[in-house]
VEXDREN-2710 file (C-alpha; in Angstrom, 1 decimal):
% VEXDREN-2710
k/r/px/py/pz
1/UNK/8.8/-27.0/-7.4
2/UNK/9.0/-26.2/-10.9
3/UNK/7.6/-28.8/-13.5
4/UNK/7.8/-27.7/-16.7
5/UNK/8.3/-24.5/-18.7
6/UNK/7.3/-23.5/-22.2
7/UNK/8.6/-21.2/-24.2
8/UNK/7.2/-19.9/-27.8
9/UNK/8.5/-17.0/-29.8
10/UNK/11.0/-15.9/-27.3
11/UNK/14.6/-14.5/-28.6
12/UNK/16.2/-17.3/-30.1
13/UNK/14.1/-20.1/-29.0
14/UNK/11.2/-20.9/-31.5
15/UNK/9.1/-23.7/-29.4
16/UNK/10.1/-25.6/-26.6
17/UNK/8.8/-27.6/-23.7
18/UNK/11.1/-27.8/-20.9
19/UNK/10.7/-30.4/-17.8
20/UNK/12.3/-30.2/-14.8
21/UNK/12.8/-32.6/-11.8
22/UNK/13.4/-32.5/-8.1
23/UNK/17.0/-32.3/-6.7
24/UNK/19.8/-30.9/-8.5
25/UNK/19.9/-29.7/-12.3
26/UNK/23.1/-28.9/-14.2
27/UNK/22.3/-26.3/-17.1
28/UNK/24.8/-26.6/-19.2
29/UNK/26.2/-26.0/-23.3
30/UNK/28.9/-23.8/-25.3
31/UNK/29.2/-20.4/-24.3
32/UNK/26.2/-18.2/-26.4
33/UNK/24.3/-21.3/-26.9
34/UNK/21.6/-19.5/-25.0
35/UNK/21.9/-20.4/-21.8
36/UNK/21.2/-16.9/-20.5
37/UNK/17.6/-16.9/-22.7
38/UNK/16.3/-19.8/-20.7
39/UNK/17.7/-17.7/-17.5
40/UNK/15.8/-14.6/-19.1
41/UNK/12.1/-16.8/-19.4
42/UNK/12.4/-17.7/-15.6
43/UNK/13.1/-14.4/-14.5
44/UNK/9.7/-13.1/-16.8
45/UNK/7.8/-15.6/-14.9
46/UNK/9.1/-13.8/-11.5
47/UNK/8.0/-10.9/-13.0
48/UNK/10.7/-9.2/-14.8
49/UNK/9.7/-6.8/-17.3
50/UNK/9.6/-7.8/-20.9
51/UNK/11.0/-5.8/-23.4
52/UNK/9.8/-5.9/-27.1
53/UNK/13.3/-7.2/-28.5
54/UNK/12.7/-10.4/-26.5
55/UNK/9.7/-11.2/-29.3
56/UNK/11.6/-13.4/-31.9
57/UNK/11.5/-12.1/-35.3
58/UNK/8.6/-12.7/-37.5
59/UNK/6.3/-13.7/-34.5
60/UNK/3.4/-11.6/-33.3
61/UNK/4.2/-12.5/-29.6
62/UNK/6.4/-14.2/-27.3
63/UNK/4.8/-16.8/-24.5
64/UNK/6.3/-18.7/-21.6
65/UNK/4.4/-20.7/-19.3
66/UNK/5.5/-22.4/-16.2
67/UNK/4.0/-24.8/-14.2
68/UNK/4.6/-25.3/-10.2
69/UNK/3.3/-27.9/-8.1
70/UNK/2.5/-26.1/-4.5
71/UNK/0.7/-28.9/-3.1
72/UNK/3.0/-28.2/-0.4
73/UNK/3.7/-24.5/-0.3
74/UNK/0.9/-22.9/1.7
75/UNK/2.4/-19.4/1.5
76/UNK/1.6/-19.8/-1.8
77/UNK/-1.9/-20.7/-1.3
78/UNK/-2.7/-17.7/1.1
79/UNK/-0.7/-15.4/-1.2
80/UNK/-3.1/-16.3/-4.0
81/UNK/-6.3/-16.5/-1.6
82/UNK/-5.1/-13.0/-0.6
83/UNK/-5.4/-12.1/-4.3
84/UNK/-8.6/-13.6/-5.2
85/UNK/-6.8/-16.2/-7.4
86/UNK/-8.2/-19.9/-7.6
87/UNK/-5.7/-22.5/-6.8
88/UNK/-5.5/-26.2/-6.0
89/UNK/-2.3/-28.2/-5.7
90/UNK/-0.8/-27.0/-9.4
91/UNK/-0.3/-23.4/-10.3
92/UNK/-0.1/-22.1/-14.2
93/UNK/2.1/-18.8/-14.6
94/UNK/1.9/-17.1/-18.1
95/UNK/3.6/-14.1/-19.4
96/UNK/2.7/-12.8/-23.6
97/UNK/5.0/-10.2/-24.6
98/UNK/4.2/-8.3/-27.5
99/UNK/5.8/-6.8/-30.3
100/UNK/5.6/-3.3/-28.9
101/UNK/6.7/-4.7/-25.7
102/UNK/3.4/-4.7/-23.9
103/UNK/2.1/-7.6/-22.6
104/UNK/-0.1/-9.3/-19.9
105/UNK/0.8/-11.7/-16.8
106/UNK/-1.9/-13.9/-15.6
107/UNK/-1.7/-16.6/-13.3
108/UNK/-4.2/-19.4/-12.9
109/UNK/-6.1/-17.6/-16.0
110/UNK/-6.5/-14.8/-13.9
111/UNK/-5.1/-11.3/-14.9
112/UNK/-2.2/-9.7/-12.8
113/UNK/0.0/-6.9/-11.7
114/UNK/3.3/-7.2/-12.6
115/UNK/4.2/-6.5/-8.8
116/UNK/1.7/-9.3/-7.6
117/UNK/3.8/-11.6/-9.7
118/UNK/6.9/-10.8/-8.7
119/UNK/5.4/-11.4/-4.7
120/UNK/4.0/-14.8/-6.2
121/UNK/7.3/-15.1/-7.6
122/UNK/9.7/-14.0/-4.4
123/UNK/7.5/-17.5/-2.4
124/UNK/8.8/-19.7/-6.0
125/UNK/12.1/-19.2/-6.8
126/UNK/15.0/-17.8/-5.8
127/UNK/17.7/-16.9/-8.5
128/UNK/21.2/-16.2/-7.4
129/UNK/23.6/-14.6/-10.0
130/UNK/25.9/-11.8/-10.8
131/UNK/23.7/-9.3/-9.4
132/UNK/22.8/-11.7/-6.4
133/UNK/26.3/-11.9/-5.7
134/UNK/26.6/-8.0/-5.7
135/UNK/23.9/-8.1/-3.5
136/UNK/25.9/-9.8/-1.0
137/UNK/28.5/-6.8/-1.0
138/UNK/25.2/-4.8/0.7
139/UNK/26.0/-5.3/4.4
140/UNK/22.0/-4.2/5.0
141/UNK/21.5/-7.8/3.5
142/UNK/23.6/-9.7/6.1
143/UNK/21.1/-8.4/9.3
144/UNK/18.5/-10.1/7.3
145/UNK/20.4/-13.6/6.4
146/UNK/21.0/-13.7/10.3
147/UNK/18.1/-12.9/12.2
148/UNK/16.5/-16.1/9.7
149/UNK/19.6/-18.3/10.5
150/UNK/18.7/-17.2/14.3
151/UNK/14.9/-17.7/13.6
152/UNK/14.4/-14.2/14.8
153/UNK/10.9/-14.2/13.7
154/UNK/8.9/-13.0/17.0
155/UNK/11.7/-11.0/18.5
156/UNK/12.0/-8.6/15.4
157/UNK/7.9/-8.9/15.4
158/UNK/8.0/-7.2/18.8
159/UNK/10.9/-5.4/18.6
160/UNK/9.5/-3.8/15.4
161/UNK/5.8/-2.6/17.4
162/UNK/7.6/-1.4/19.6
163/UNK/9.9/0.7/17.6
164/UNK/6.6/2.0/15.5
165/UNK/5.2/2.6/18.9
166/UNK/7.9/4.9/20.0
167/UNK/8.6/6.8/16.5
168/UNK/4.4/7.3/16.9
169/UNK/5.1/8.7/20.4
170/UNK/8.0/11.1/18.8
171/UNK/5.6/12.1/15.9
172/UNK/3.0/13.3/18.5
173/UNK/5.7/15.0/20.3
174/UNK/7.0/17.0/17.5
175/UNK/3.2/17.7/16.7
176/UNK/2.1/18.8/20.0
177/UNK/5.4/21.2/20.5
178/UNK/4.8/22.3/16.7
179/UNK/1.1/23.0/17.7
180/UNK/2.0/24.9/20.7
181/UNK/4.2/27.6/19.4
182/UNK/1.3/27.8/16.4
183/UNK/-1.3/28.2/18.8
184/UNK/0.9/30.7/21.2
185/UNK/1.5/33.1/18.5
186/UNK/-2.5/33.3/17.5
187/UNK/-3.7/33.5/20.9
188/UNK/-4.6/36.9/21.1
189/UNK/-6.0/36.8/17.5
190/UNK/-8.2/33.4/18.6
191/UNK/-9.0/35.2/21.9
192/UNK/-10.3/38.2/20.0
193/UNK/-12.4/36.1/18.0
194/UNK/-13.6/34.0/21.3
195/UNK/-15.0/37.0/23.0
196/UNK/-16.7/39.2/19.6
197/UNK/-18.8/35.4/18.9
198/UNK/-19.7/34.4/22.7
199/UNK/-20.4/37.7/23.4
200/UNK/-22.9/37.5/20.7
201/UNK/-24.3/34.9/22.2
202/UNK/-26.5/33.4/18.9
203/UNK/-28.8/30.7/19.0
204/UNK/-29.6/28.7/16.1
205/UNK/-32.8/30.0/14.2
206/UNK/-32.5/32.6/16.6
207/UNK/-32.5/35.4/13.3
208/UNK/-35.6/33.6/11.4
209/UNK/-37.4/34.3/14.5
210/UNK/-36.4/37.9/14.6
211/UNK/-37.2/38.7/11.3
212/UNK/-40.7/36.9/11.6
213/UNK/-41.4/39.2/14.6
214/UNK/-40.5/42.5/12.7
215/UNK/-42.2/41.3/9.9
216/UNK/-45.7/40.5/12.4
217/UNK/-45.0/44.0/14.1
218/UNK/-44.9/45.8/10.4
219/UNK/-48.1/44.2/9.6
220/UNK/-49.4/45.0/12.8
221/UNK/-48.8/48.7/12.2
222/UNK/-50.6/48.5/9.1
223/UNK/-53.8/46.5/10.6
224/UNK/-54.1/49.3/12.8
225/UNK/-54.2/51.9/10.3
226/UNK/-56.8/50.7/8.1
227/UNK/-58.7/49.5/10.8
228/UNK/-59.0/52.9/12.5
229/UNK/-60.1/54.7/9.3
230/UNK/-62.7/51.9/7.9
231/UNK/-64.2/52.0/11.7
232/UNK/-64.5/56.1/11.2
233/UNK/-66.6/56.0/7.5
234/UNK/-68.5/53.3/9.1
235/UNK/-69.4/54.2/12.5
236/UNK/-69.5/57.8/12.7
237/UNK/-72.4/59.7/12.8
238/UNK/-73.9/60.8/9.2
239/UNK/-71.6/57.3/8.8
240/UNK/-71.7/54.9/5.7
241/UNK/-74.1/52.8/8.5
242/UNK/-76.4/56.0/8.9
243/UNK/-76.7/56.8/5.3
244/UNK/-77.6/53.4/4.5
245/UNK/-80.9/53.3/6.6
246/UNK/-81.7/57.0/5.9
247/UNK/-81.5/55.7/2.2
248/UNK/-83.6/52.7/2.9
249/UNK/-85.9/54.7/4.8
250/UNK/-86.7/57.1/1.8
251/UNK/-87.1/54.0/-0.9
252/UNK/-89.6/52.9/1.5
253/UNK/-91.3/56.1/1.4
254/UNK/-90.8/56.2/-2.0
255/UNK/-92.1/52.3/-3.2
256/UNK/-95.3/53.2/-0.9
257/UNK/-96.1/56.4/-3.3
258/UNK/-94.9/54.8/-6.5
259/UNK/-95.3/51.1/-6.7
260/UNK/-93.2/50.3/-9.4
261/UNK/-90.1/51.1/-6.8
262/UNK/-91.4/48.4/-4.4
263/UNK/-89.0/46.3/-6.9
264/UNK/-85.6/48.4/-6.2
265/UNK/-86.7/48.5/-2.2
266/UNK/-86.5/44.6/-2.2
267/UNK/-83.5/44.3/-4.1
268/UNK/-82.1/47.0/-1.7
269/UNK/-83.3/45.0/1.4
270/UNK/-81.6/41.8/0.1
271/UNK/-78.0/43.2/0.5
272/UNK/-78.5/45.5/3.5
273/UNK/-78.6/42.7/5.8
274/UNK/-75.1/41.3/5.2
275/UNK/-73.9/44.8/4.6
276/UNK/-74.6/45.7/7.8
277/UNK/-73.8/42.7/9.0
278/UNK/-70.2/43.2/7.9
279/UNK/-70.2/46.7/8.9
280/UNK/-70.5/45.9/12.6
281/UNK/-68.0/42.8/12.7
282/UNK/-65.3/45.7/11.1
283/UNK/-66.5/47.8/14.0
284/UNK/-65.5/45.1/16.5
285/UNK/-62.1/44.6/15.3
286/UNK/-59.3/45.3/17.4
287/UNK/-55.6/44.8/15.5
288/UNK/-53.2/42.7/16.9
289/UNK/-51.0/44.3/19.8
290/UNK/-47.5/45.8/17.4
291/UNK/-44.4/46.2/19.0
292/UNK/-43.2/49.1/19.8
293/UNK/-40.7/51.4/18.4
294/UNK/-37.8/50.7/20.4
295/UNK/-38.9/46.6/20.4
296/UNK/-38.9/47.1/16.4
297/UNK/-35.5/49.1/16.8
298/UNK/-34.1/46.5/18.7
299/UNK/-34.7/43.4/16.8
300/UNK/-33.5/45.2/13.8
301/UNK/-30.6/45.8/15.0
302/UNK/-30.0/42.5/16.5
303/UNK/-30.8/41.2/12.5
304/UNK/-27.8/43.3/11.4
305/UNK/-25.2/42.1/14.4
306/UNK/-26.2/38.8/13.4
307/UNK/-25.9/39.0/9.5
308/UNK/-22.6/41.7/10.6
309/UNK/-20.6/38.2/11.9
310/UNK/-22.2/36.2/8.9
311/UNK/-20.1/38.4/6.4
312/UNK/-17.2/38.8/8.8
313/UNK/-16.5/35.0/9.4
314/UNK/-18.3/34.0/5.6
315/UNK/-20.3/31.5/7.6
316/UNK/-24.1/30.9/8.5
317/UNK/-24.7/30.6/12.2
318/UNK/-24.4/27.6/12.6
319/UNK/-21.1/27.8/11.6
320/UNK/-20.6/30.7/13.8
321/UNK/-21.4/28.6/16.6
322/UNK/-19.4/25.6/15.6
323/UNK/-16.4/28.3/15.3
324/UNK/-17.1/29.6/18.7
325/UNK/-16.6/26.2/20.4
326/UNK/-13.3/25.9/17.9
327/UNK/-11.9/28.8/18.9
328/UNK/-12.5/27.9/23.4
329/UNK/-11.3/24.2/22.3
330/UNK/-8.2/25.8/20.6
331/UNK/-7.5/28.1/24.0
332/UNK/-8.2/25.4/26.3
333/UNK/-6.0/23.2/24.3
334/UNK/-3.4/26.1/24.5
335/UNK/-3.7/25.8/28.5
336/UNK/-3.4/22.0/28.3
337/UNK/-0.4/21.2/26.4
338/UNK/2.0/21.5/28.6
339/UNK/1.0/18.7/30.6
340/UNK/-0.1/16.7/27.2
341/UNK/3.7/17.0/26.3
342/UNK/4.5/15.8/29.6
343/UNK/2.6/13.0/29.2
344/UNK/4.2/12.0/25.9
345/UNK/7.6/12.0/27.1
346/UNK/6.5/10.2/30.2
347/UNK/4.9/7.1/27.4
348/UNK/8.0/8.0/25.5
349/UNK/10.5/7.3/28.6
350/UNK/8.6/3.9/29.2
351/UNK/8.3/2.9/25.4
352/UNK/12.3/3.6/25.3
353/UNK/12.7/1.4/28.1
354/UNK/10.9/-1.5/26.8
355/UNK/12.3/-0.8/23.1
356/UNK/15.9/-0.9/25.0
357/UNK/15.3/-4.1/26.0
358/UNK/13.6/-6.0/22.7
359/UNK/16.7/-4.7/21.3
360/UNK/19.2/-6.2/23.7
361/UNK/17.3/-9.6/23.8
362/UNK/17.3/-9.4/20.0
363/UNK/21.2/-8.4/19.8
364/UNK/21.9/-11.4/22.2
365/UNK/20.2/-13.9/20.1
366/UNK/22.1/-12.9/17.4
367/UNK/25.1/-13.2/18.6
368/UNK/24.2/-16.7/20.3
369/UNK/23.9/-17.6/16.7
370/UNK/26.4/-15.6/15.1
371/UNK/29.1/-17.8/16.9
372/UNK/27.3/-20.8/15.5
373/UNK/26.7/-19.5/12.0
374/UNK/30.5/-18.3/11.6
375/UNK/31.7/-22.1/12.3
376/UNK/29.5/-23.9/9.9
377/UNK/29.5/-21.0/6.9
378/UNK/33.2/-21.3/7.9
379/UNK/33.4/-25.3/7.3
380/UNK/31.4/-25.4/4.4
381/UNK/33.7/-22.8/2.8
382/UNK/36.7/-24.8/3.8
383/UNK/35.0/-27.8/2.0
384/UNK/34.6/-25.7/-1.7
385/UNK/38.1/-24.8/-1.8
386/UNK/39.3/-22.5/0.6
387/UNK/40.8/-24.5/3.5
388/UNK/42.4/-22.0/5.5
389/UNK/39.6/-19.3/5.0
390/UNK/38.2/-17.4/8.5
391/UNK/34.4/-16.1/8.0
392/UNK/33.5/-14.0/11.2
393/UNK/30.2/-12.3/11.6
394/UNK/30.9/-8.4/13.1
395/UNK/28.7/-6.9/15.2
396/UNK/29.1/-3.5/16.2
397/UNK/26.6/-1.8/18.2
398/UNK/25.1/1.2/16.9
399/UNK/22.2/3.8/17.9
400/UNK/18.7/2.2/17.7
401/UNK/17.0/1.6/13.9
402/UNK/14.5/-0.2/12.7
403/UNK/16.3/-3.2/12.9
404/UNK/17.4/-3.1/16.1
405/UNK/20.6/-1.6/17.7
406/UNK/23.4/-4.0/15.9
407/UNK/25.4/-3.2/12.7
408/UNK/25.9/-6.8/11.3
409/UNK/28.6/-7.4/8.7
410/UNK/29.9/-10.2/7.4
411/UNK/33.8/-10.4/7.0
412/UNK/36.3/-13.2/5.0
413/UNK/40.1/-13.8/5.6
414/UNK/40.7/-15.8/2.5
415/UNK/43.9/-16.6/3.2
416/UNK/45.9/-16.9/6.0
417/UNK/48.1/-13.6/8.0
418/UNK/45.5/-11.4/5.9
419/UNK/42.8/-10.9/8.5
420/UNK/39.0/-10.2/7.8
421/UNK/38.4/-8.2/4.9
422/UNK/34.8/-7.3/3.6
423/UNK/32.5/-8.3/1.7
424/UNK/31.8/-5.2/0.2
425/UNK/35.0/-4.1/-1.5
426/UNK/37.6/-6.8/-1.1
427/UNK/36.8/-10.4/-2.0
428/UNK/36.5/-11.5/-5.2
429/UNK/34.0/-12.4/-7.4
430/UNK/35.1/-15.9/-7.5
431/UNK/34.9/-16.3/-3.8
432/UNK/31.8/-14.3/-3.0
433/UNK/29.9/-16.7/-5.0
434/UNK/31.3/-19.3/-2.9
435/UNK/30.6/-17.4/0.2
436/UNK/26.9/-17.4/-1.4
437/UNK/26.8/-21.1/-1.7
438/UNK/28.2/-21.7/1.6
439/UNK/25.4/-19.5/3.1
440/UNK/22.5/-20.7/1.2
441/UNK/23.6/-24.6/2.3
442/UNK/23.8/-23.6/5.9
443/UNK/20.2/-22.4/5.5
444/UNK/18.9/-24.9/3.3
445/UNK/16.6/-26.5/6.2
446/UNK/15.1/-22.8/7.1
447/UNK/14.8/-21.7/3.8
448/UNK/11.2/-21.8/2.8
449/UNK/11.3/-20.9/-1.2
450/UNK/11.9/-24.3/-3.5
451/UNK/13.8/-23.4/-6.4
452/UNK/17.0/-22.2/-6.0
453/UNK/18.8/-21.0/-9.1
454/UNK/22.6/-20.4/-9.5
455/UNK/23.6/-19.0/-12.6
456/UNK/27.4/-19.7/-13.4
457/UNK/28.3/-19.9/-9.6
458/UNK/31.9/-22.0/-10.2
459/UNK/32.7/-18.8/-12.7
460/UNK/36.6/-18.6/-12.0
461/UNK/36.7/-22.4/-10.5
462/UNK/38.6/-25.8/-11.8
463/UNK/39.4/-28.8/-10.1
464/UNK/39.1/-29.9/-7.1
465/UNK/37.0/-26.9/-6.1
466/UNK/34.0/-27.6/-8.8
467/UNK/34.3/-31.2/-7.4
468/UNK/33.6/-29.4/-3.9
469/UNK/31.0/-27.5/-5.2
470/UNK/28.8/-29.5/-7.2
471/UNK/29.1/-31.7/-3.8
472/UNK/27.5/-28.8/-2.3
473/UNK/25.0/-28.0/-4.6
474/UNK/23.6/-32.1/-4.7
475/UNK/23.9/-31.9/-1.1
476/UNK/21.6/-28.8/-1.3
477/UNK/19.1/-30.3/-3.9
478/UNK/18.1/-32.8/-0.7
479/UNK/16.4/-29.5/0.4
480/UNK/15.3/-27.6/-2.9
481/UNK/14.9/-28.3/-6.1
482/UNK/18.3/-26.5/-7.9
483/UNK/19.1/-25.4/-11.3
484/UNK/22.8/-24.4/-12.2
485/UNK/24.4/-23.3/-15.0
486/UNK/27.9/-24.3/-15.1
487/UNK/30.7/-24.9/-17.3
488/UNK/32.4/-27.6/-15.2
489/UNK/32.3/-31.1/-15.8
490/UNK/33.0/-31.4/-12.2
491/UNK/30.1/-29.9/-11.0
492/UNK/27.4/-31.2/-14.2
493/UNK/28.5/-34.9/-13.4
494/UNK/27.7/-34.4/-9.7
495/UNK/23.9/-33.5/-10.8
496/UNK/21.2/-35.9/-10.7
497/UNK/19.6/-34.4/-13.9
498/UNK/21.4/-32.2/-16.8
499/UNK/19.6/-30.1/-19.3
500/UNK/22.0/-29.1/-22.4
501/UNK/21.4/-25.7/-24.2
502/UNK/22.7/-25.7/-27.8
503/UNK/22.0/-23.3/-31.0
504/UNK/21.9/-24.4/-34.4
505/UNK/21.3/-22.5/-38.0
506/UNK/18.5/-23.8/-40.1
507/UNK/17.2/-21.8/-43.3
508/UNK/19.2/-18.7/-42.3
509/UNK/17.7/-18.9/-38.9
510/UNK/19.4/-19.6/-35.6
511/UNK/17.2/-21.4/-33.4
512/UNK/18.4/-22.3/-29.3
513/UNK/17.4/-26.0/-28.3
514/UNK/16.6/-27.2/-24.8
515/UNK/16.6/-31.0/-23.8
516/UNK/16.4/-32.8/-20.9
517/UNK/19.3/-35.4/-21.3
518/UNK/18.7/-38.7/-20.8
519/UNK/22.0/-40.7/-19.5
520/UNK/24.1/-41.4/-23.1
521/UNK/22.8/-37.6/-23.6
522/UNK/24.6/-36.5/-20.2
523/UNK/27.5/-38.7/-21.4
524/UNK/28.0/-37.2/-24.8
525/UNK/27.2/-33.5/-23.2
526/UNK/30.1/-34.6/-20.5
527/UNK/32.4/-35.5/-23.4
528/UNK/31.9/-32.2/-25.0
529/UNK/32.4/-30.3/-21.9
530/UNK/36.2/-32.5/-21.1
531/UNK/37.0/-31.2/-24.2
532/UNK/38.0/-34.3/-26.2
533/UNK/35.7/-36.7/-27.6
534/UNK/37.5/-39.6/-28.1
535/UNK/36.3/-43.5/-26.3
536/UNK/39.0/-42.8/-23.1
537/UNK/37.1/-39.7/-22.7
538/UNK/33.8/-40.9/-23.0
539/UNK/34.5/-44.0/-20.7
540/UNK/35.9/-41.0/-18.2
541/UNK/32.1/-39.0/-18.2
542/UNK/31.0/-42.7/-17.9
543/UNK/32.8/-43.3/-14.9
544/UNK/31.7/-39.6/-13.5
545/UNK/28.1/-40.6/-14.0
546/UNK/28.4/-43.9/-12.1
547/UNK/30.8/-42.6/-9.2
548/UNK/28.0/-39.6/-8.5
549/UNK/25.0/-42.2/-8.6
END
């Protein structure tokens, strides 16, 4: 329930700390007092959008704060679990609006979306007004307000998997016939494409290996060629091998005539040895086997095939080969559709079947409580004024939705020898708002939200009829806590608290007040409201007070 709300800066309203009780709360005070502003606040903390003109003039920003107690709301507490927000039994909402109309929402100190406020919102209060009322006029609403009167709950759970189930099944179905017309009219182009890359038949690395060979074989070639004419200068006869020992031969001569050249012959003997040495290892070289001229012409031109599809297809090889199984997928898949489509409809068939029924068992349930519904929306209506009015729950059957297979509508005979006329277009404004009231106190018990707000719902009423309604709204306050802003004394003095709303002019300022009355406070406000203030009137509001005790 709410506690309290403050509000700082905000239109017409200055500072103010508002409390608020369980049960039943008349709003009430002169027409323009600013009733609608303390509407306004509560719908910001539900997480309305705040506009810059609701900053009062002269202030920086405008502030409202509400306080909740959720101690027992546990939707609440997984809602805010779900968004990472701390909470214990009391929960802090605060909206700052700016003077550029920017602003911030957080809740528990912690920042938030406008969107998660208004989920944080839709599990706190419920406000019921003009547009409310409208809303009722949208038959789409009435499904809704049934299947929770019926407790629904699982049925539309099971009945809604199984209708995702089978639009899923259609989905693939329109897929798998859009894929096979695709695929039929590319066939011979992926066919082509099949045959030129298996054909090929590449195997990864497959062209490093190639061009290593070719590049051995080249080298090869070359090996031989040097090798053949080193082996000639060295080992022919009159050779560089010859030559050598004929010249060592004459320095010998030569250092054994002339001593001083015994010097040179050593020096000379010195790098013979590993000369020759070298020499004959060149001799015994052979060159590594080359391939041949067709081998080389061959791998060459298995290179080029190769790098042929790389430019063709823009793709390495391995990507040649991961479009090669693509393309026998894609064929094979071609062959295969026809039974994959008949085994879609065949899961479709049985998912229709089973939808078929979850929407029957779901139709039946709600007409089991229709009939119920209809007779106690239909007594409470007859209880705020309309005696001889006929509310009647239509439903037609239509083809299968996400809802189920029933178009649900809710129709009024206001009057009797008129028959049932719609909601949508024609029942008044007056008695749609008690058709609201009458529906939201049949469904006070299932109704899970706390505070339930009704902004001016006796508009158009007098009489005996506010009597009837404020009975209704006390007698829904045993459920929720409920705020009303009214302009009957009727329905005020059946309240078990009243908060006035009044506007005063200080300085050249107007300023809106809000106070919690205490009982001469409802007495004088009662006074004001009967329109006289004189002692027989007051002792009348008196009287109200005590009889509604």
């Amino acid at each position: 329930m709410l506690k309290s709300l403050s509000i700082n800066g905000f239109t017409l309203i200055a500072k103010q700390e508002v409390p608020f009780h369980e049960g039943f709360t008349a709003i009430t005070g002169e027409t323009g007092a600013g009733k609608s502003v303390l509407m306004k606040a509560l719908r910001l903390i539900c997480g309305d959008r705040g506009q810059s003109s609701m900053v009062r003039a002269g202030e920086e920003k405008a502030v409202i704060e509400g306080i909740f107690d959720i101690k027992k709301l546990p939707q609440v507490k997984e809602l805010l679990a779900t968004l990472e927000i701390d909470s214990d039994d009391e929960l802090i909402i605060r909206r700052e609006i700016l003077e550029n109309g920017k602003g911030r929402a957080r809740v528990n100190g912690a920042v938030v979306s406008l969107s998660d406020l208004e989920k944080i919102g839709d599990l706190l209060i419920q406000m019921h007004g003009q547009s409310e009322q409208l809303l009722l006029r949208d038959v789409r609403t009435h499904t809704q307000m049934l299947d929770d009167y019926a407790g629904n709950g699982e049925l539309l759970k099971n009945y809604s998997k199984l209708w995702s189930e089978w639009n899923s099944i259609r989905n693939k179905i329109s897929e798998t016939e859009f894929r096979a017309k695709e695929l039929a009219a590319q066939k011979d182009f992926l066919k082509f494409q099949f045959d030129e890359l298996s054909k090929a038949n590449l195997k990864l690395g497959e062209e490093e290996e190639l061009e290593e060979k070719v590049s051995r074989g080249s080298k090869g070639e070359v090996e031989q060629n040097y090798l053949m004419e080193i082996q000639a200068l060295v080992g022919n006869d009159n050779g560089i091998l010859d030559q050598t020992q004929s010249l060592l031969s004459k320095l010998k001569g030569l250092a054994q005539k002339i001593p001083h050249y015994e010097e040179d012959l050593q020096a000379l003997i010195e790098v013979s040895d590993p000369f020759e040495s070298i020499c004959k290892d060149l001799m015994r070289r052979t060159p590594e086997k080359s391939l041949s001229a067709a081998e080389l012409d061959r791998a060459n031109g298995r290179i080029a095939e190769i790098q042929k599809l790389k430019r063709k297809y823009r793709t390495d090889v391995a990507g040649l080969l991961e479009l090669t199984e693509k393309r026998k997928e894609e064929l094979g898949c071609i062959e295969n559709l026809d039974s994959d489509l008949e085994e879609l409809n065949r899961q479709l068939n049985a998912c229709s079947d089973k939808l078929e029924k979850a929407a029957t068992e779901l139709s039946d349930s709600r007409k089991k409580a229709a009939a119920v519904f209809d007779k106690t929306v239909e007594s409470n209506l007859q209880s705020l004024g309309m005696p001889k009015a006929v509310f009647k729950t239509q439903i037609a059957e239509q083809a299968l939705s996400s809802s189920g297979k029933d178009r649900i509508e809710f129709l009024l005979a206001p009057n009797p020898g008129e028959g049932e006329k719609s909601l949508q277009k024609a029942v008044s404004g007056g008695e749609l708002s008690r058709v609201l009231l009458a529906i939201k106190t049949v469904m006070a018990e299932l109704d899970a939200v706390p505070l339930l707000i009704f902004d001016e719902v006796d508009s158009g009423i007098s009489g005996e009829v506010g009597n009837r309604i404020g009975e209704s709204l006390r007698n829904l306050g045993k459920h929720h806590q409920v705020l009303t802003i009214t302009h009957l004394h009727q329905v005020a003095s059946r309240a078990n608290h009243q908060i006035s709303v009044s506007k005063a002019e200080t300085d050249g300022r107007t300023f809106t007040s809000v106070k919690d009355l205490d009982y001469e406070g409802r007495i004088e406000e009662l006074v004001r409201m009967l329109g006289e203030n004189s002692d027989i009137t007051r002792e009348h509001a008196r009287q109200l007070l005590e009889n509604n005790r």
